[in-house]
PyMOL CGO cylinders between C-alpha atoms (Angstrom):
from pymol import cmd
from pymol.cgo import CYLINDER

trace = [
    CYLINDER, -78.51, -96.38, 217.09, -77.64, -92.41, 216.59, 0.3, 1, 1, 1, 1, 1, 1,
    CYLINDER, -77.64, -92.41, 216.59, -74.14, -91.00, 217.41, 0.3, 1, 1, 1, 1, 1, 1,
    CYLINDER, -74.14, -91.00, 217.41, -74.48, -87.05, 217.10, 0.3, 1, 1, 1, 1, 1, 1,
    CYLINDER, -74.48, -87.05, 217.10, -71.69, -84.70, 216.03, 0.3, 1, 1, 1, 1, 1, 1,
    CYLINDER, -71.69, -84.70, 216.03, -71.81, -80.85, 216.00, 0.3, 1, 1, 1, 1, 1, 1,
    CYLINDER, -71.81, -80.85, 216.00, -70.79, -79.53, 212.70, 0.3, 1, 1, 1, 1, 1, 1,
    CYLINDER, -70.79, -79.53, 212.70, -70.49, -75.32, 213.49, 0.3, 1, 1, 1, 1, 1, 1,
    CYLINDER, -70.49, -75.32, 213.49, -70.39, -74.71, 210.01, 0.3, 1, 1, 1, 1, 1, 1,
    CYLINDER, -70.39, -74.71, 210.01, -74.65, -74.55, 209.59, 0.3, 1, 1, 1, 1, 1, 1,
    CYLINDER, -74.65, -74.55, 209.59, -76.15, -72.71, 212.60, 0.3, 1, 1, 1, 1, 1, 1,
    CYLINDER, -76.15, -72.71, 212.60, -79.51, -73.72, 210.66, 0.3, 1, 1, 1, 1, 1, 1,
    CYLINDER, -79.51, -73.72, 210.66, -81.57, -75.19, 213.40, 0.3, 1, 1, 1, 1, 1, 1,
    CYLINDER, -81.57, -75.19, 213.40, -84.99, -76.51, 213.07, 0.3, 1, 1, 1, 1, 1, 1,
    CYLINDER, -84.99, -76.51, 213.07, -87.25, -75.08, 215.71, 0.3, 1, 1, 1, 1, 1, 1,
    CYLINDER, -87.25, -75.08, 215.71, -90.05, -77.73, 215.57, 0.3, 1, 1, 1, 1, 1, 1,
    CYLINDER, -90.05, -77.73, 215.57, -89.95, -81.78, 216.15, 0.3, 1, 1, 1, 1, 1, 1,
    CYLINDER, -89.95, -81.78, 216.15, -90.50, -83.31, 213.82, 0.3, 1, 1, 1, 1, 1, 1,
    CYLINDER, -90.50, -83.31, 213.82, -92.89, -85.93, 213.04, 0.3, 1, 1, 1, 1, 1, 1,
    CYLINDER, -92.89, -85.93, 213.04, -92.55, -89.36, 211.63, 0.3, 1, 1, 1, 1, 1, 1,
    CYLINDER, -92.55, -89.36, 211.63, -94.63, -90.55, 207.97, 0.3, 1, 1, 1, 1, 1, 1,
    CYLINDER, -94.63, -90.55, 207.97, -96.89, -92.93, 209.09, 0.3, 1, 1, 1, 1, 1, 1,
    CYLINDER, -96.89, -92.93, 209.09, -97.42, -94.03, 205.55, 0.3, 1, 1, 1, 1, 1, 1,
    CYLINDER, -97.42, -94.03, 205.55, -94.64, -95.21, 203.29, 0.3, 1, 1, 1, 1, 1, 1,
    CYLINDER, -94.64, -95.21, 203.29, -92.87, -92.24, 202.20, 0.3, 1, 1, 1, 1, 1, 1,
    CYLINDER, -92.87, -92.24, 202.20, -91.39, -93.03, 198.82, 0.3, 1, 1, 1, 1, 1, 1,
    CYLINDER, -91.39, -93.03, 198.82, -94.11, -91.01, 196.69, 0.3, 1, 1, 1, 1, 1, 1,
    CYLINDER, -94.11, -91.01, 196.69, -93.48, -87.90, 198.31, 0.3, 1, 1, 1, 1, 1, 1,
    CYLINDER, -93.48, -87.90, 198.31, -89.81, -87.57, 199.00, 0.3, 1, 1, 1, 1, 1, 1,
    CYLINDER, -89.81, -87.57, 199.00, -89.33, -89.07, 194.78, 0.3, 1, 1, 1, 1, 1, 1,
    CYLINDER, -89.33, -89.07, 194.78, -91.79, -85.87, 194.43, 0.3, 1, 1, 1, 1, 1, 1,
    CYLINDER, -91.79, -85.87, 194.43, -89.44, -83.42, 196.37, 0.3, 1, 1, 1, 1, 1, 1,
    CYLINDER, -89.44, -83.42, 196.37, -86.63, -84.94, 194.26, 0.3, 1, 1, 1, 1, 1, 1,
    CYLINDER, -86.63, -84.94, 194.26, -87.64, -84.21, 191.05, 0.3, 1, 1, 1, 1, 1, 1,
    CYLINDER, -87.64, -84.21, 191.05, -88.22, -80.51, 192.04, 0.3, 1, 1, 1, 1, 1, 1,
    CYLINDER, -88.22, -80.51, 192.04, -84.84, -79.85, 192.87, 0.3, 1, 1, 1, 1, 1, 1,
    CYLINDER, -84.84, -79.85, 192.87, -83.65, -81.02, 189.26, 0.3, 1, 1, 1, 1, 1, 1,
    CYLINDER, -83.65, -81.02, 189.26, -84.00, -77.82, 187.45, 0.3, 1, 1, 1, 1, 1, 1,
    CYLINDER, -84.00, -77.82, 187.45, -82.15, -76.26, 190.06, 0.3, 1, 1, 1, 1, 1, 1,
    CYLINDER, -82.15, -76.26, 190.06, -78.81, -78.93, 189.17, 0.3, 1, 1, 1, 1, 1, 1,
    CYLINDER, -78.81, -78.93, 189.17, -79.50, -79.09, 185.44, 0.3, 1, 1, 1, 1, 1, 1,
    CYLINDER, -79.50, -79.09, 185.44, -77.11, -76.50, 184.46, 0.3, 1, 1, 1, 1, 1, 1,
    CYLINDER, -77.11, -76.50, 184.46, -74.55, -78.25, 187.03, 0.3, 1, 1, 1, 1, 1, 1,
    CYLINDER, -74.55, -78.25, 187.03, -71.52, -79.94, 184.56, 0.3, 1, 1, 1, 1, 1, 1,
    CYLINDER, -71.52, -79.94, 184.56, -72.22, -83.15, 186.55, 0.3, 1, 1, 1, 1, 1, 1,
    CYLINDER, -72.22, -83.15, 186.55, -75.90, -83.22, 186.41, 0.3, 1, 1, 1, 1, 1, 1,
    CYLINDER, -75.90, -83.22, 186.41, -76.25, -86.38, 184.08, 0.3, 1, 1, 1, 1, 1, 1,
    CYLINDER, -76.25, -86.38, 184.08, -78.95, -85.62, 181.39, 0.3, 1, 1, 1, 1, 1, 1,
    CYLINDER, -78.95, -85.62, 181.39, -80.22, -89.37, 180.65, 0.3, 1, 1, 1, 1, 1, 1,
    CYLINDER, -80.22, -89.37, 180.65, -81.06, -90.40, 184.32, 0.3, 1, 1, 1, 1, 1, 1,
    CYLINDER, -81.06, -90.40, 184.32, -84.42, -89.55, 186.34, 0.3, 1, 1, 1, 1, 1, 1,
    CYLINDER, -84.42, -89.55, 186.34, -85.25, -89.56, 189.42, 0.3, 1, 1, 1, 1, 1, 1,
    CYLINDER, -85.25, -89.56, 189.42, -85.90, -92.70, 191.19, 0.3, 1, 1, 1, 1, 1, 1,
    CYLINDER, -85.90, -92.70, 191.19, -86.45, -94.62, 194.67, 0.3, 1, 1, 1, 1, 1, 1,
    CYLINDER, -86.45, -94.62, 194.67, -87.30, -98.30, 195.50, 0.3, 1, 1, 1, 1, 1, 1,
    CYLINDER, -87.30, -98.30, 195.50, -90.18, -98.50, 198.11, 0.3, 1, 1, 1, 1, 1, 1,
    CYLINDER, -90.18, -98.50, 198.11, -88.62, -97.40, 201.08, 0.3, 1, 1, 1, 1, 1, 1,
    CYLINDER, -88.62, -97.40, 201.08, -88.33, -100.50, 204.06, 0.3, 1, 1, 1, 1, 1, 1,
    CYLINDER, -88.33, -100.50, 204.06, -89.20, -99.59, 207.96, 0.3, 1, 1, 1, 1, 1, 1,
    CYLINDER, -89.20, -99.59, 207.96, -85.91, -100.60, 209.74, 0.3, 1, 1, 1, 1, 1, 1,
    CYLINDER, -85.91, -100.60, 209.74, -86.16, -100.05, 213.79, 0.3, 1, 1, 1, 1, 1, 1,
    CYLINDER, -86.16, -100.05, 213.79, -89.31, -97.91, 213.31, 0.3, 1, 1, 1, 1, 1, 1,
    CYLINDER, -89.31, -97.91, 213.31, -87.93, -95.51, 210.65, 0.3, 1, 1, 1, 1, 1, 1,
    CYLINDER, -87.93, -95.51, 210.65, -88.27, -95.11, 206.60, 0.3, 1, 1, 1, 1, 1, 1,
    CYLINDER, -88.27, -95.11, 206.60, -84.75, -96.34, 204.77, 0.3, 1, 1, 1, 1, 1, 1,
    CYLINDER, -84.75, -96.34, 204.77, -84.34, -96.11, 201.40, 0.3, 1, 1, 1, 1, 1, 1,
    CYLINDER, -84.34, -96.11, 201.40, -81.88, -94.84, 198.59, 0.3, 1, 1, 1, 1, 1, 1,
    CYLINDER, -81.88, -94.84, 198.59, -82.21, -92.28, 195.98, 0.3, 1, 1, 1, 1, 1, 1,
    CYLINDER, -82.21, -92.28, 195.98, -81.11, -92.05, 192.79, 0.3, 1, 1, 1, 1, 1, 1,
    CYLINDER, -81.11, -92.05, 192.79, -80.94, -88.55, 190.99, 0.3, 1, 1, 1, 1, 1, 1,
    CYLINDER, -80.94, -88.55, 190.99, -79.49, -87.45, 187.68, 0.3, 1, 1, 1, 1, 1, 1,
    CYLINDER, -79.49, -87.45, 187.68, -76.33, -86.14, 189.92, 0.3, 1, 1, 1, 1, 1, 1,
    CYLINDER, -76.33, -86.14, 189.92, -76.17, -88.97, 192.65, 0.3, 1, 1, 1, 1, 1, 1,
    CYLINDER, -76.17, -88.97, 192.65, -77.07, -92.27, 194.29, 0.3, 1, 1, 1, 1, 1, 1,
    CYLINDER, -77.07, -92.27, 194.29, -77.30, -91.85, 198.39, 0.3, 1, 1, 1, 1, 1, 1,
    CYLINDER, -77.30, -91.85, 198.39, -79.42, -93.61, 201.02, 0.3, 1, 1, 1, 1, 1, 1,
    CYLINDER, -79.42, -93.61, 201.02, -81.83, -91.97, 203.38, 0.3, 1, 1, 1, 1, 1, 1,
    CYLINDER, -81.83, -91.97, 203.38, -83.48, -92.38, 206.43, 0.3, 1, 1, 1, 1, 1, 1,
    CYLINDER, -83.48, -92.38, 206.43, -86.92, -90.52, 207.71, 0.3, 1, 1, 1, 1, 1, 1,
    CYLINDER, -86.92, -90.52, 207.71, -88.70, -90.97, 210.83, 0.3, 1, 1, 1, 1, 1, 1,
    CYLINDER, -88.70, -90.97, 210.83, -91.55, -93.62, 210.82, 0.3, 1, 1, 1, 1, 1, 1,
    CYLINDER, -91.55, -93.62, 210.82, -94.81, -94.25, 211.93, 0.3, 1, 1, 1, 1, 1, 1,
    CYLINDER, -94.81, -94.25, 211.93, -95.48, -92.81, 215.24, 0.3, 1, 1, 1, 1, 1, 1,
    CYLINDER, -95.48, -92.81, 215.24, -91.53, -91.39, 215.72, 0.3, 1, 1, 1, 1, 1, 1,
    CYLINDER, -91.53, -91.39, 215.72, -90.86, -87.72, 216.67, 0.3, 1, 1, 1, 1, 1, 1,
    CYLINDER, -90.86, -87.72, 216.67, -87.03, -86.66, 215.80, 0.3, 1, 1, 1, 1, 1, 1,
    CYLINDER, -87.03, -86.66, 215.80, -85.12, -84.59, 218.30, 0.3, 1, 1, 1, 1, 1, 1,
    CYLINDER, -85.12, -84.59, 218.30, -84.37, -80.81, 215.74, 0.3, 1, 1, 1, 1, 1, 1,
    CYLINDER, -84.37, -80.81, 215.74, -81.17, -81.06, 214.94, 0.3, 1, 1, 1, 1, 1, 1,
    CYLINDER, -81.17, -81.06, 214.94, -79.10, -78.14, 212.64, 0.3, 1, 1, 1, 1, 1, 1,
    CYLINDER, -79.10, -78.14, 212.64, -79.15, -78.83, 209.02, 0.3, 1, 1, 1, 1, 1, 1,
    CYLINDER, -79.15, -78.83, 209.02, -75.47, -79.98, 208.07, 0.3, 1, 1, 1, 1, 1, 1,
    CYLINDER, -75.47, -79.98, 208.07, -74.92, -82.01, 211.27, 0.3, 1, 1, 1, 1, 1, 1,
    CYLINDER, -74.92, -82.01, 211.27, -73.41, -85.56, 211.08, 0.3, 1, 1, 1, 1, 1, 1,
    CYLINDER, -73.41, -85.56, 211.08, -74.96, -88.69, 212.73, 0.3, 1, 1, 1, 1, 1, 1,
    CYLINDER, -74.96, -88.69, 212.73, -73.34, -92.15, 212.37, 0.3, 1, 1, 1, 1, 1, 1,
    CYLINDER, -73.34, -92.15, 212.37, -76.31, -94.78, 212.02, 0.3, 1, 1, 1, 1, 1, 1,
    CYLINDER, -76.31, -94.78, 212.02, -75.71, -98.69, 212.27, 0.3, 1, 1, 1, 1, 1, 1,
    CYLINDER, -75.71, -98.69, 212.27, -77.35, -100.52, 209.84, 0.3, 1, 1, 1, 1, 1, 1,
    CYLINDER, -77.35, -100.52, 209.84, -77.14, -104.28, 208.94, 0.3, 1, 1, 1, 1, 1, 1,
    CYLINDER, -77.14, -104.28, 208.94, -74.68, -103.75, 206.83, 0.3, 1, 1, 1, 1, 1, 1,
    CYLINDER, -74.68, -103.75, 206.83, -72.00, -101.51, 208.07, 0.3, 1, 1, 1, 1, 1, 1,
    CYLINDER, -72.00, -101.51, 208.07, -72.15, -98.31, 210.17, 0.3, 1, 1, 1, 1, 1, 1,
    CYLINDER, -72.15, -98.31, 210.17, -72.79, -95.22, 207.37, 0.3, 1, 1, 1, 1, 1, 1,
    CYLINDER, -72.79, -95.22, 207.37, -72.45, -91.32, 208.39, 0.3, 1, 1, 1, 1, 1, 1,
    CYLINDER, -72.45, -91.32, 208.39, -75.61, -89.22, 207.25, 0.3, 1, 1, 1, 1, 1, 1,
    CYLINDER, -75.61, -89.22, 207.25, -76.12, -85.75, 206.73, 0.3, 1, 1, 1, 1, 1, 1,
    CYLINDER, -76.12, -85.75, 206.73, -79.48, -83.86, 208.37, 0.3, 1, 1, 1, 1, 1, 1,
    CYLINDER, -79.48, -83.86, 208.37, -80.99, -82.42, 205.32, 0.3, 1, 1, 1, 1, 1, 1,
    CYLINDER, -80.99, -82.42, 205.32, -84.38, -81.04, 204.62, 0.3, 1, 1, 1, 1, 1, 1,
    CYLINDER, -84.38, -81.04, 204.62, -86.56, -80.11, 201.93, 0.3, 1, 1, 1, 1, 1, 1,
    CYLINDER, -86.56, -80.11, 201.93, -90.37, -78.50, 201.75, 0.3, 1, 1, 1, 1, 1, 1,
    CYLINDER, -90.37, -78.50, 201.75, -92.41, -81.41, 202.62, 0.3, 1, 1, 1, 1, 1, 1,
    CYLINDER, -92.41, -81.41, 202.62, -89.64, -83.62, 204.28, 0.3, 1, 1, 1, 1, 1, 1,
    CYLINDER, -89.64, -83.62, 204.28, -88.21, -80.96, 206.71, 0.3, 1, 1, 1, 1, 1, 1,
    CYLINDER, -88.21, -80.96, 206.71, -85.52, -83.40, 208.39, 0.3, 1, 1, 1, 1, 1, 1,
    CYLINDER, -85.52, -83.40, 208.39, -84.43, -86.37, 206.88, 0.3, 1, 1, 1, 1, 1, 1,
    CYLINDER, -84.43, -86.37, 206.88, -80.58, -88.28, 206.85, 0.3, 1, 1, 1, 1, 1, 1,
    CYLINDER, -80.58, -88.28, 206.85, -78.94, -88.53, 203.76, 0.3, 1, 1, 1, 1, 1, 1,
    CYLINDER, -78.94, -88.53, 203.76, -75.65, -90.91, 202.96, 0.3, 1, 1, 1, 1, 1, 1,
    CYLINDER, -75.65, -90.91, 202.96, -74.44, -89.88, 199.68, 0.3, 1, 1, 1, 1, 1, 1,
    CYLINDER, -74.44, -89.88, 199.68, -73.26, -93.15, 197.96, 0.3, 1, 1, 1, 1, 1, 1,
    CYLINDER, -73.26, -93.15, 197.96, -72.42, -92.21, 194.72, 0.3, 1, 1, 1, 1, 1, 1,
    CYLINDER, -72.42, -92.21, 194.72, -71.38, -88.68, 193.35, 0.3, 1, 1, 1, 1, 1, 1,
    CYLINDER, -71.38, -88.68, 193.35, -71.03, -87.63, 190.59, 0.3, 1, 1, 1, 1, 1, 1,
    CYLINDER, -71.03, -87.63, 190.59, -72.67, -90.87, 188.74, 0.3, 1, 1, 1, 1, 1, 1,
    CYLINDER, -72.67, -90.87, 188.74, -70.56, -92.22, 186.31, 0.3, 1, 1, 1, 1, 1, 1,
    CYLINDER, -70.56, -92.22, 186.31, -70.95, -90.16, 182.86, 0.3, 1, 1, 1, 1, 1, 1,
    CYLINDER, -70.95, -90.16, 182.86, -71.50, -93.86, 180.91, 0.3, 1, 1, 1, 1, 1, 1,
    CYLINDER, -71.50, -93.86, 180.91, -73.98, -95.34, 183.37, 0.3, 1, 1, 1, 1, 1, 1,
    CYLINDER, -73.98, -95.34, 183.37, -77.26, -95.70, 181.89, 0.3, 1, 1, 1, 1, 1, 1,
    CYLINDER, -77.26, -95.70, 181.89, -80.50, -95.04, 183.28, 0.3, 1, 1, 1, 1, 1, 1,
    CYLINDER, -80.50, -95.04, 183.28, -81.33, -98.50, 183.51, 0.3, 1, 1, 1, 1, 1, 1,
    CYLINDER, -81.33, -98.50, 183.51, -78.08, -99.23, 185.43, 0.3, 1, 1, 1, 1, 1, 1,
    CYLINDER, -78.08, -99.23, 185.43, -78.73, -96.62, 187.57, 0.3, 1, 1, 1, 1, 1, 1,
    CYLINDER, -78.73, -96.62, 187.57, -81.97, -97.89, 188.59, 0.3, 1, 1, 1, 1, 1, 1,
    CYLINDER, -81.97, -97.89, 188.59, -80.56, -101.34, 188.97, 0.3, 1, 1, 1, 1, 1, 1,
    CYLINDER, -80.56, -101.34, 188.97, -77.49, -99.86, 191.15, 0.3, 1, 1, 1, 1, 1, 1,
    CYLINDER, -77.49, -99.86, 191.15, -80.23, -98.17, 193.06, 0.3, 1, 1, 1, 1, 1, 1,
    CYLINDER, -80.23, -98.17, 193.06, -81.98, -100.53, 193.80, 0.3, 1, 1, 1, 1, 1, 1,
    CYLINDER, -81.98, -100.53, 193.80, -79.24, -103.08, 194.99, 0.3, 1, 1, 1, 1, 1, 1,
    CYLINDER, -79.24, -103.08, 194.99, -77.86, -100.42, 197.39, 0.3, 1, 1, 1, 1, 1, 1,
    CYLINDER, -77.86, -100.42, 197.39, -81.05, -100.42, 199.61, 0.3, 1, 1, 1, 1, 1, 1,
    CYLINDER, -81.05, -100.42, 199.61, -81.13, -104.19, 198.79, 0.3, 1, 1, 1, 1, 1, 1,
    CYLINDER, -81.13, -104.19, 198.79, -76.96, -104.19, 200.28, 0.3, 1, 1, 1, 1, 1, 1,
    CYLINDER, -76.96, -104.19, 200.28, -77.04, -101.76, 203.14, 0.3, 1, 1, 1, 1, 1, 1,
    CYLINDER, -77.04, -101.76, 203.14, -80.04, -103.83, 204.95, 0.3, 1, 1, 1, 1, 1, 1,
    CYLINDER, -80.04, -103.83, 204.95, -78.77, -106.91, 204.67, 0.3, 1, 1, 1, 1, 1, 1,
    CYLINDER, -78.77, -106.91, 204.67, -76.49, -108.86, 207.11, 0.3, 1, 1, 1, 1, 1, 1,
    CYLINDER, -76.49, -108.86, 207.11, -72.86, -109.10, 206.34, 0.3, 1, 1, 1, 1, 1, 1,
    CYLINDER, -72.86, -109.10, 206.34, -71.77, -112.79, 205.50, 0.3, 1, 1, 1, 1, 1, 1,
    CYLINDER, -71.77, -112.79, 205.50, -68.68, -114.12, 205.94, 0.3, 1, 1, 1, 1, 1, 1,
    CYLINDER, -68.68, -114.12, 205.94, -67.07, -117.06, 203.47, 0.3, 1, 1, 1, 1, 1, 1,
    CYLINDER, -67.07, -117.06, 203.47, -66.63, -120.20, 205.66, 0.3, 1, 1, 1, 1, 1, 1,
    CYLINDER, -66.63, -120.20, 205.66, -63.24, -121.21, 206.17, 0.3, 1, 1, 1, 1, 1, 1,
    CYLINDER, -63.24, -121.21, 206.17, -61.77, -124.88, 205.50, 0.3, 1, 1, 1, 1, 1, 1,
    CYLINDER, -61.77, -124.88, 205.50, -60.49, -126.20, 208.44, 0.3, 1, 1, 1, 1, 1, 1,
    CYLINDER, -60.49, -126.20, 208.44, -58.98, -129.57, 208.21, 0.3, 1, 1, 1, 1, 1, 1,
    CYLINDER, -58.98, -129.57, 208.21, -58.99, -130.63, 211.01, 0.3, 1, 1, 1, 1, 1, 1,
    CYLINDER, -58.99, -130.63, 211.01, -62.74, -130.47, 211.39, 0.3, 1, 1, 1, 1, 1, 1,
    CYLINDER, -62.74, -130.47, 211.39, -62.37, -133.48, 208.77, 0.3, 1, 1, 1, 1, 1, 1,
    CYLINDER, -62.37, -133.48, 208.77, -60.04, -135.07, 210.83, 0.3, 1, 1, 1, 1, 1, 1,
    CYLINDER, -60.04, -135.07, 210.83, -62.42, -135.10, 213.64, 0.3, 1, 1, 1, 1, 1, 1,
    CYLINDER, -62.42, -135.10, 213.64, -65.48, -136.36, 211.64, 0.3, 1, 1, 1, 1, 1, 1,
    CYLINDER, -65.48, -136.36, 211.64, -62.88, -139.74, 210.46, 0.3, 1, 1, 1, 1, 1, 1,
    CYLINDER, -62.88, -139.74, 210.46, -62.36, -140.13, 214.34, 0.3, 1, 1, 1, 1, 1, 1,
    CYLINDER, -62.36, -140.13, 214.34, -65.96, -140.41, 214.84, 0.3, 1, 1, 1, 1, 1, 1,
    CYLINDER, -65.96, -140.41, 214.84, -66.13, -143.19, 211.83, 0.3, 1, 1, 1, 1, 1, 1,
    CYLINDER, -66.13, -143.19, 211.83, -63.69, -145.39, 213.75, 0.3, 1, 1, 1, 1, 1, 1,
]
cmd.load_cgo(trace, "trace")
């Protein structure tokens, strides 16, 4: 499921494992959001009319998914899950991930209470006329998109139709 890439950029590593939630997470990573905003308010693409928000997050092969959606951007995350225990990896590396969708590259990020985590920015800067409700909706129809299966239109084929009149004969 992971492909790991060095990035030598961030010689950052964390020197623990680290643990998977064994309770949904979305309370308390929405919590560690909202205390990095008055670090990006002053930022000219911090968008002033948009709060923080996150759908519940979904256990998808025994780890937390969900997206994000902050007054700068809309990205989808992964954390581990109940009873998971995540390799350290240096903050800044790149892991492709294979979800349902499509295969996505993530970031390894950390904050206080969520010190490793995989982030997927989506969306950034947001879009200076989206409105919070929007962004909520958008939001929530990314985590909806990236775990569901791809579908394909069905193709006509005519001579499928020919074979159904040779069965009428």
């Amino acid at each position: 499921m992971y492909r790991h890439e060095k990035t030598p950029q961030n010689a950052t590593a964390l020197l623990n494992s680290v643990s998977g939630f064994e309770e949904n997470p979305t309370e308390t990573f929405l919590a560690e959001m909202q205390k990095i905003v008055p670090e990006m308010q002053d930022l000219p693409f911090f968008h002033h009319n948009i709060e923080c928000f996150c759908p519940k997050f979904v256990l998808f092969e025994g780890q937390w998914v969900g997206s994000v959606l902050t007054p700068w951007m809309i990205s989808v995350v992964i954390l581990p899950g109940p009873q998971q225990t995540w390799e350290p990896r240096e903050l800044g590396d790149k892991i492709t991930v294979q979800l349902p969708y499509k295969a996505l590259t993530f970031t390894v990020s950390g904050i206080e209470t969520v010190p490793q985590y995989l982030s997927c920015s989506l969306h950034s800067p947001l879009d200076p006329n989206l409105t919070h409700e929007q962004a909520i909706q958008l939001t929530q129809d990314c985590q909806r998109m990236i775990l569901s299966m791809p579908i394909k239109q069905a193709t006509f084929d005519p001579d499928r139709r020919n074979l159904f009149k040779a069965m009428v004969k």
